[in-house]
C-alpha positions as CSV (number, residue, x, y, z in Angstrom):
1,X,20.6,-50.3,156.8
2,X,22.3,-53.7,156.4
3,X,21.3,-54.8,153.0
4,X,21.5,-53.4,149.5
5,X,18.2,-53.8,148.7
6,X,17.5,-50.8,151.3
7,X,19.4,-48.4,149.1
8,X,17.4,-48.9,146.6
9,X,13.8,-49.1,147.9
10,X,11.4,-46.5,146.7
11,X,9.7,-45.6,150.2
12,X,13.0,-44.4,151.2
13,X,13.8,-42.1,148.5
14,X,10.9,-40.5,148.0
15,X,10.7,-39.5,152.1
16,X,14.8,-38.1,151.0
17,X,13.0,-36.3,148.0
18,X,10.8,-34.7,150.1
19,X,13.1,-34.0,152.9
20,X,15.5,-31.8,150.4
21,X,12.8,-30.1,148.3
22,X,11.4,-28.9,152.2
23,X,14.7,-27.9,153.1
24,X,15.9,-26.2,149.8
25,X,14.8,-21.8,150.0
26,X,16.6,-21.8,146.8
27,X,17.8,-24.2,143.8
28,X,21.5,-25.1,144.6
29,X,23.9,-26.4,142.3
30,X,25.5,-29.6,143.2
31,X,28.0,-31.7,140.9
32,X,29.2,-35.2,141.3
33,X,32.4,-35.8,141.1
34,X,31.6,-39.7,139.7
35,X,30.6,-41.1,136.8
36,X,28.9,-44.2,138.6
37,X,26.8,-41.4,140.4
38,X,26.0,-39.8,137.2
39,X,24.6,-42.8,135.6
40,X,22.5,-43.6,139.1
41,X,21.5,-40.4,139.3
42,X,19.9,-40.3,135.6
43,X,18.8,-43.4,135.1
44,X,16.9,-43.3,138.5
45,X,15.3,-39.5,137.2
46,X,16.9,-37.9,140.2
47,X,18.0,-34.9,138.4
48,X,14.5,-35.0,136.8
49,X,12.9,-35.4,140.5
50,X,14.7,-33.0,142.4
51,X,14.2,-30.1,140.2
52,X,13.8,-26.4,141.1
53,X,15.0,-27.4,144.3
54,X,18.7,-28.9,143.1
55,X,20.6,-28.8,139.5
56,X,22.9,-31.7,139.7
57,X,26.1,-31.2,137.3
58,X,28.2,-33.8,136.4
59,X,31.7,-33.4,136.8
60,X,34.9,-35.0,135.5
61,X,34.7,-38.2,137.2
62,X,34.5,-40.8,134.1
63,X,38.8,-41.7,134.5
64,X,38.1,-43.2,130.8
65,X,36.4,-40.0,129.4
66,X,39.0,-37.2,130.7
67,X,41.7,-39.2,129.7
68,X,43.2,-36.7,126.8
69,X,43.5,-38.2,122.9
70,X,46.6,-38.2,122.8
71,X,47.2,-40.8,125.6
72,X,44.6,-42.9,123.1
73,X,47.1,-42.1,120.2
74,X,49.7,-43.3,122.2
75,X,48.0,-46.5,123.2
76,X,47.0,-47.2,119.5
77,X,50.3,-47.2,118.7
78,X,51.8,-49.5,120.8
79,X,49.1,-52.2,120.1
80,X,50.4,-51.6,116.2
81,X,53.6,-52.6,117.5
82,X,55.3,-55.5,116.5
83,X,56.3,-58.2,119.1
84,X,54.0,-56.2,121.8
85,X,50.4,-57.2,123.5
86,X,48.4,-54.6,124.6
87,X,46.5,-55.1,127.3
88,X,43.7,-53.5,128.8
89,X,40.4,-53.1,131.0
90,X,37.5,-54.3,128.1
91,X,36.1,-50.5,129.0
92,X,39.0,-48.7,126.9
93,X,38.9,-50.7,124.0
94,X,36.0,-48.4,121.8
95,X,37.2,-45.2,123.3
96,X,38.2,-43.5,119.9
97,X,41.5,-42.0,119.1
98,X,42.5,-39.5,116.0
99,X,42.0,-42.5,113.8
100,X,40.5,-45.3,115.4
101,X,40.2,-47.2,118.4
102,X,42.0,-50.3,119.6
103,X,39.1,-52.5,118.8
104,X,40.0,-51.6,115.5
105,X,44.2,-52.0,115.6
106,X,42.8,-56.1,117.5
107,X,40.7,-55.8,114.2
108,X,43.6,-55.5,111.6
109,X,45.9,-58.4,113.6
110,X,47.2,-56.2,116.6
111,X,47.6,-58.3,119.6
112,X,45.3,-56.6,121.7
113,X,43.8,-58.7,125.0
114,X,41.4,-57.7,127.7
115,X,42.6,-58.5,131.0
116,X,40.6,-58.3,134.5
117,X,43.7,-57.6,136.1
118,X,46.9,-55.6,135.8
119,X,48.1,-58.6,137.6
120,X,46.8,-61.0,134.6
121,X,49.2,-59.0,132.4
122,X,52.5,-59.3,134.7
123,X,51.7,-63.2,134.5
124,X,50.9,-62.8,130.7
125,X,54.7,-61.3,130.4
126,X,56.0,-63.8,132.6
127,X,54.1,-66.7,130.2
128,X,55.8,-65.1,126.8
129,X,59.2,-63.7,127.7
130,X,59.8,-62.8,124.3
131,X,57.2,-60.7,123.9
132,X,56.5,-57.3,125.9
133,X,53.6,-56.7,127.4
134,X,52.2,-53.1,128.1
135,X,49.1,-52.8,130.0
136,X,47.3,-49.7,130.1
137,X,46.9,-48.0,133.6
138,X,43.8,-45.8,133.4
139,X,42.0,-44.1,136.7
140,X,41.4,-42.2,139.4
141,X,42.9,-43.2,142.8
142,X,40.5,-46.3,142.6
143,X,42.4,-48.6,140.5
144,X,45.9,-46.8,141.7
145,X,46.7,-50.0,144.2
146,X,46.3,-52.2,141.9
147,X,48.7,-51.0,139.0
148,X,51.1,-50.2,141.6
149,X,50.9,-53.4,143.2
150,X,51.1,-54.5,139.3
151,X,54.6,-52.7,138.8
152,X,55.9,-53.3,142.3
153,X,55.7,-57.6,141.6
154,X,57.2,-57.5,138.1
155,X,60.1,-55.3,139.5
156,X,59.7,-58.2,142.8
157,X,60.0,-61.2,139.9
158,X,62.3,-59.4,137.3
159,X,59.8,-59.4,134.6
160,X,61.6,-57.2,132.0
161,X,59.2,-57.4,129.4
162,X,56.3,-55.8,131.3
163,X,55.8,-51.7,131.5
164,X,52.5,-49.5,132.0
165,X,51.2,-46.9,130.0
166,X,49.9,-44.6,132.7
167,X,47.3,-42.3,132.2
168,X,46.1,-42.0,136.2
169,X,44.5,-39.2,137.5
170,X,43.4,-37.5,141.1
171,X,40.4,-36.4,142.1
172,X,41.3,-33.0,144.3
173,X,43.2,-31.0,141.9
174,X,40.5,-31.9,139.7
175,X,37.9,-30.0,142.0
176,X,39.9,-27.4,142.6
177,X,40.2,-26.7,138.6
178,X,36.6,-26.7,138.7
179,X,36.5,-24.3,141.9
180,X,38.7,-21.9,140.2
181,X,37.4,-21.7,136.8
182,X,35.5,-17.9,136.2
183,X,32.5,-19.4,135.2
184,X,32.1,-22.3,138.1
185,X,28.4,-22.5,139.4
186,X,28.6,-25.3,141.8
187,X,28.4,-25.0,145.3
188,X,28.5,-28.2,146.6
189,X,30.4,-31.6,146.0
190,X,29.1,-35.0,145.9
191,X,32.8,-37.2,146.4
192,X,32.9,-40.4,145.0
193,X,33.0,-42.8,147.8
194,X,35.1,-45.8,145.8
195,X,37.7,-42.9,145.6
196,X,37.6,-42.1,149.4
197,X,37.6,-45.6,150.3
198,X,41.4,-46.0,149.3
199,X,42.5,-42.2,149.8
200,X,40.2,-41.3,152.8
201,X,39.1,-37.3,152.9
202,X,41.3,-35.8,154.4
203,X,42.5,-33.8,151.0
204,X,39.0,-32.7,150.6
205,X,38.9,-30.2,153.9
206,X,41.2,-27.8,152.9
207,X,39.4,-27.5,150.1
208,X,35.8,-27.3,151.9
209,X,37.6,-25.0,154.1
210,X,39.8,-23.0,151.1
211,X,36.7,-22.4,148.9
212,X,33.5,-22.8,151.8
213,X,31.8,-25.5,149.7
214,X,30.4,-28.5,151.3
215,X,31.6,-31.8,149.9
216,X,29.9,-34.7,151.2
217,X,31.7,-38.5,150.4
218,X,29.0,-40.6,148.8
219,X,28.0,-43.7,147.4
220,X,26.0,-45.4,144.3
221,X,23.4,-46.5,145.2
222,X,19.9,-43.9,144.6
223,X,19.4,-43.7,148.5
224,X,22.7,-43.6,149.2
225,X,23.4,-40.4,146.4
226,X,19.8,-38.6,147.9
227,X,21.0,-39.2,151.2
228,X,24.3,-37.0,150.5
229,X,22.4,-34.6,148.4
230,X,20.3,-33.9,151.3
231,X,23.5,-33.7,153.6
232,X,25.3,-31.2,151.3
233,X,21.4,-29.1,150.9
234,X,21.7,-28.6,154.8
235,X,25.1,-27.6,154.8
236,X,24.3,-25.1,152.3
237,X,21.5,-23.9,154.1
238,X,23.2,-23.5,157.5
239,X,26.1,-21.7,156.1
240,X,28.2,-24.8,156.7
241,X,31.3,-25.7,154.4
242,X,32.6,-29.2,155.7
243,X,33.6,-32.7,154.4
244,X,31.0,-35.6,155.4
245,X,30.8,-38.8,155.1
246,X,27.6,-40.4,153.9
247,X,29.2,-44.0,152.8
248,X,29.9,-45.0,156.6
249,X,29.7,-48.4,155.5
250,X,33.1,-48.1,152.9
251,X,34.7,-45.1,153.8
252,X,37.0,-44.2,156.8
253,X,39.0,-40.5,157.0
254,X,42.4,-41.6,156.3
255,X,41.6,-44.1,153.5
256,X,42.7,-48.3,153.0
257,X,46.7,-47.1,154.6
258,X,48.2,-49.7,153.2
259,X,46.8,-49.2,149.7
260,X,47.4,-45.5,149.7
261,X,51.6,-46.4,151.0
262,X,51.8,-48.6,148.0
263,X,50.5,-46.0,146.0
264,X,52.7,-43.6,147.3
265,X,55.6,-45.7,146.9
266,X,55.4,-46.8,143.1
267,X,53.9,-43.4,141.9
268,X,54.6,-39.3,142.4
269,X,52.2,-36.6,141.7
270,X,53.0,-35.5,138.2
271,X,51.2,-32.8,136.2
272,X,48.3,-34.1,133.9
273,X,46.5,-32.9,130.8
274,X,42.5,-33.8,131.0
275,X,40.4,-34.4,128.7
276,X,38.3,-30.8,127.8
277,X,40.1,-29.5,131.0
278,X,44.1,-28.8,129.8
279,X,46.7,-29.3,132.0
280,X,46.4,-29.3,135.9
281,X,49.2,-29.2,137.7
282,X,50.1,-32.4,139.9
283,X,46.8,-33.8,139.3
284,X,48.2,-37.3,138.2
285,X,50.4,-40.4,139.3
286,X,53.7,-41.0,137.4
287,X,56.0,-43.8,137.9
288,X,58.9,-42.8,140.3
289,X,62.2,-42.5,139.1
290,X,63.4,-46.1,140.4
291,X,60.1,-47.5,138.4
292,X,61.2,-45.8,135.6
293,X,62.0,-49.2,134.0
294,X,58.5,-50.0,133.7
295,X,57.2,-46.7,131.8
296,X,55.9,-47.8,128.2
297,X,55.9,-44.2,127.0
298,X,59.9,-44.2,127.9
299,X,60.9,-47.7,126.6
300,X,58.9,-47.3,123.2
301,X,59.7,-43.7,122.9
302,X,56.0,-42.6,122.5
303,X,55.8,-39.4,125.1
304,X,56.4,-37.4,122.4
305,X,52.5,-38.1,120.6
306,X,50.5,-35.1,120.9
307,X,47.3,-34.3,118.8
308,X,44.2,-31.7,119.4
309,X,40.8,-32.5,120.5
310,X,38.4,-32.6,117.7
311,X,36.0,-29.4,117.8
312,X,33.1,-31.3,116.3
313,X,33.3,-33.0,119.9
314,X,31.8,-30.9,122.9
315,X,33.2,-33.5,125.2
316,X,35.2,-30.9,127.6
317,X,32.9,-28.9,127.9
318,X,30.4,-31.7,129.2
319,X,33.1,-33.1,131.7
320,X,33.4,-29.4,133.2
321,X,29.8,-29.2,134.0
322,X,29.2,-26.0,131.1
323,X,27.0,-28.4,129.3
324,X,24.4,-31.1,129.6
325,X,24.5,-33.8,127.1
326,X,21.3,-32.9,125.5
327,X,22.4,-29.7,124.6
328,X,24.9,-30.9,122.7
329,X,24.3,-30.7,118.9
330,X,25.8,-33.9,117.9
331,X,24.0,-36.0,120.5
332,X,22.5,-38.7,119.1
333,X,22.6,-37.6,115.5
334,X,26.4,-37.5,114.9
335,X,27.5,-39.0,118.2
336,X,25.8,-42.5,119.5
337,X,27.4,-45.4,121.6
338,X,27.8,-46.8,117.7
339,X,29.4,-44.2,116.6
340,X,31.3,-42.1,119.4
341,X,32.7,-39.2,118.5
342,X,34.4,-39.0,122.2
343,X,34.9,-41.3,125.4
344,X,32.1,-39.8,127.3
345,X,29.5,-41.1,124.6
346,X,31.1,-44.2,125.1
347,X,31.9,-45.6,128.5
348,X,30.3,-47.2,131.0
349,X,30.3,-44.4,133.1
350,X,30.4,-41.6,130.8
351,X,27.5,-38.6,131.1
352,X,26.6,-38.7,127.2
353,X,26.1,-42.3,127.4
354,X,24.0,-42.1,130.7
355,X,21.7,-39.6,129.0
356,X,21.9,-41.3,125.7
357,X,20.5,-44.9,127.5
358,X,18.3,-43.6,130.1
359,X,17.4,-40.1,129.9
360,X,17.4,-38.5,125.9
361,X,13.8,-40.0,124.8
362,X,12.4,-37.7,128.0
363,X,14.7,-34.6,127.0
364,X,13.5,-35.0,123.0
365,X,9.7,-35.1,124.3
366,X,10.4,-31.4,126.2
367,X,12.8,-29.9,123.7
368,X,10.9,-30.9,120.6
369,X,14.4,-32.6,119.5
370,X,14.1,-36.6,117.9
């Protein structure tokens, strides 16, 4: 396939439909590890399609939605700040902390900017000197590059009013968590294939190997995600338990080298709490010690904010794979994209918002819910 328009055409996916429900002698239980592939995956009715042959779980893989309150907290304080602009993706800004959100602090006179770049906020620093400028480094090892690329030219041009808060996650520890957990279903991975196009998949076998699950590197398009479905069903069928690598056209094994050596010099593996999961050790990037300079949570003494997840909010248990966002009983009563009660409700790539937009008129018409 050359063009995009071939991932997407319907010929082709229902021959993959067919192909896995053939292949399948039993359901399997499959989770991405995405939150692009989630919303592909629903909006397109996969899930719906491929039923009785394959249960697709969706995993952690939203960077805004496991990204714990108290990082929010910690954000909404430093837009209050005096003197400071808080800068962020425009994807962060109605993700709701323990008392608002930081459309709200912009709301009340905060200086609170959307930038498409962590690059746009080292030249927003360098335009007001007097004021700092914290930008808000949320992700997986997608965006890592970038905001180390961000931090490495402000150290490059002395800007001494720029710093991060960073909130960064990995994906492997992450899977792993899941792996481990007493209650884990899932046999086989779908691995985001933005992800593996910086960072490669190499840190992927020793889990396929550690744990015998097949993990197969996808992309995001509806061909693409049936065409690594159907890779991971005849693994599981043969007994197989490898890493594969569907997205050809993106990904190579060891990753964009130069993007993961900048990574690797601005930012250490540091342990991370996740949203709904807890704490999982070295499963996030922290600035390194000669960075340190740059850490928002150091200079405006906010590390210390901590806060508990609201219980009214089933969000963890949704970004572990336990629960579908239907079965939720605040869906779309109590919790809407209006009114979130957490992130994954709210992004653009959360499960509850997928469901909520493409997916929850079907699930009302079979559970007799409105």
């Amino acid at each position: 396939m050359r063009y995009l328009s071939e991932y997407r055409d319907p010929g082709v996916a229902e021959a993959l439909i067919r192909r896995i429900r053939n292949r399948s002698s039993r359901p399997w239980v499959m989770m991405e590890v995405c939150g692009g592939q989630t919303h592909t995956i629903v909006k397109q009715g996969i899930n719906a399609l491929l039923e009785g042959a394959v249960e697709m779980i969706h995993g952690p893989g939203c960077p805004v939605c496991v990204t714990p309150l108290e990082q929010i907290d910690k954000a909404l304080a430093l837009a209050a700040m005096p003197g400071v602009i808080f800068t962020s993706f425009g994807d962060m800004l109605r993700v709701p902390g323990s008392t608002c959100d930081l459309q709200a602090v912009r709301a009340r006179g905060g200086q609170v900017q959307v930038v498409y770049s962590p690059l746009d906020a080292v030249d927003l620093a360098r335009q007001h000197p007097d004021t700092e400028v914290v930008f808000f480094a949320v992700g997986f090892e997608t965006t890592a590059p970038a905001n180390a690329m961000a931090v490495w030219r402000a150290k490059e041009l002395g800007v001494g009013n720029f710093s991060v808060l960073v909130s960064h996650v990995t994906v492997p520890p992450a899977i792993t968590a899941i792996l481990d957990a007493p209650d884990n279903r899932v046999e086989a991975f779908l691995a985001a294939g933005h992800v593996c196009t910086v960072m490669g998949w190499t840190e992927y076998e020793p889990i396929a190997a550690r744990y015998r699950v097949p993990i197969v590197v996808t992309g995001f398009e509806p061909v693409d995600i049936l065409e690594g479905i159907h890779l991971a069903v005849c693994q599981l069928e043969e007994g197989r338990h490898e890493v594969e690598n569907q997205y050809a056209r993106s990904v190579r094994r060891e990753g964009t080298v130069p993007a993961r050596d900048l990574v690797a010099r601005v930012f250490q593996l540091v342990d991370r709490n996740w949203r709904g999961i807890g704490l999982i050790p070295r499963s996030g990037l922290g600035l390194r010690e000669e960075f340190a300079d740059f850490d928002a949570e150091i200079r405006f003494h906010v590390g210390d904010i901590t806060v508990d997840e609201p219980k009214e909010c089933r969000a963890g248990e949704v970004l572990r794979g336990q629960l579908k966002p239907v079965d939720c009983p605040a869906f779309a009563g109590q919790c809407t994209p209006e009114h979130p009660l957490g992130a994954p409700m709210v992004s653009t790539e959360g499960a509850c918002a997928a469901y909520y937009h493409y997916d929850r008129h079907r699930s009302a018409h079979l559970t007799g819910r409105s």
